[in-house]
N, C-alpha and C positions, 0 to 999 in steps of 0.2 A: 504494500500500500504506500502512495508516495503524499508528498505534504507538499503545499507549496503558501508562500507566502506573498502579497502583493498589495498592491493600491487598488481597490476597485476601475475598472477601466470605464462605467459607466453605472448607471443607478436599475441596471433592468434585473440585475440576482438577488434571490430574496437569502436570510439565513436558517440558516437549517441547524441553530442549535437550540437551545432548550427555549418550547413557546414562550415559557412563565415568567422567563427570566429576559430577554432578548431585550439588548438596547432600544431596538427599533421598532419593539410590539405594536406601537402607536401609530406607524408607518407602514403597516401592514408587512415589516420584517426586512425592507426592503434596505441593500447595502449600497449607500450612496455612490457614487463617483467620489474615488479619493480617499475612501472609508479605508482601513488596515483590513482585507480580512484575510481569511486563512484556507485553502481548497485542499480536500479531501478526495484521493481518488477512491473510486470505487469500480467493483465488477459484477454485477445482479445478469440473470439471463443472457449470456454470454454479450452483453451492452457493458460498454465501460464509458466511465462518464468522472467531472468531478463537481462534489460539490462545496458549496461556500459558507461560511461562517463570518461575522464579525467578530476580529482577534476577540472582542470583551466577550464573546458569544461562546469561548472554545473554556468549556470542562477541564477538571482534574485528571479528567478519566481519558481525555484526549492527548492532553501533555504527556501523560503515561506509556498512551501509543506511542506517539511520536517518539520516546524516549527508546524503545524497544525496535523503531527504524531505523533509527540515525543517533549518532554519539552525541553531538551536541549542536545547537540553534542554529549555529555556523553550516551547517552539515545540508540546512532543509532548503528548498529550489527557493529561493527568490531571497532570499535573506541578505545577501549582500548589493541589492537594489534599496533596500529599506533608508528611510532616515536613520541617524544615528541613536536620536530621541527613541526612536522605535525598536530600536536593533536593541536598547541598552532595556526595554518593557519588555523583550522578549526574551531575553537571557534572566531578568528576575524570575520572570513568571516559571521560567524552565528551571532554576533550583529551587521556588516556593510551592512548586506546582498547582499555583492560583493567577490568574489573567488579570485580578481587583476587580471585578465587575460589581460596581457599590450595590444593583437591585438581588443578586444571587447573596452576596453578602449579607442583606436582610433578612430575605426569608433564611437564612441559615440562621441568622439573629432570631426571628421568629419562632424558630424549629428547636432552640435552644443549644444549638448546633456554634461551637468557640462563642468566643467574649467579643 
């Protein structure tokens, strides 16, 4: 499975990470032009395809993947296109194995789930 990392190239892909919690739920999901997100390949009925996430959009449980693909942030397809600002949010999130997404934060607050 491969990962890639990029600038949205235009506002037409929606996210496809968790409904509840998505940046953009208000936007019907939709990842702007310019937005950071993150493409996920996949292979279903011999159709391969990838899909897209806003960085704040991508799980614990994705960083995980990712970790079990590639050694480290340097390693994933587009990463050295990235801003610096961006480069330096994705090497945290990759030793914390959290993106900071402040609305997943809360319901985790909510759920009683860390301080």
């Amino acid at each position: 499975m491969g990962y890639h990392l990029e600038y949205a190239k235009s506002n037409r892909s929606k996210c496809t990470g968790p409904k509840t919690t998505c940046v953009s739920v208000e936007n019907n999901r939709t990842i702007e032009k310019g937005d950071l997100r993150v493409g996920v390949d996949f292979e279903r009925g011999g159709r391969e395809g990838t899909v897209w996430k806003h960085w704040l959009c991508v799980t614990s449980k994705v960083i995980e993947n990712m970790k079990e693909t590639v050694e480290s942030p340097e390693d994933i397809d587009g990463f050295d296109t990235l801003k610096d600002a961006d480069q330096d949010k994705i090497r945290e999130a990759w030793e914390s194995g959290d993106v900071g997404n402040p609305i997943m934060a809360a319901k985790a607050k909510e759920k009683g789930c860390g301080s």
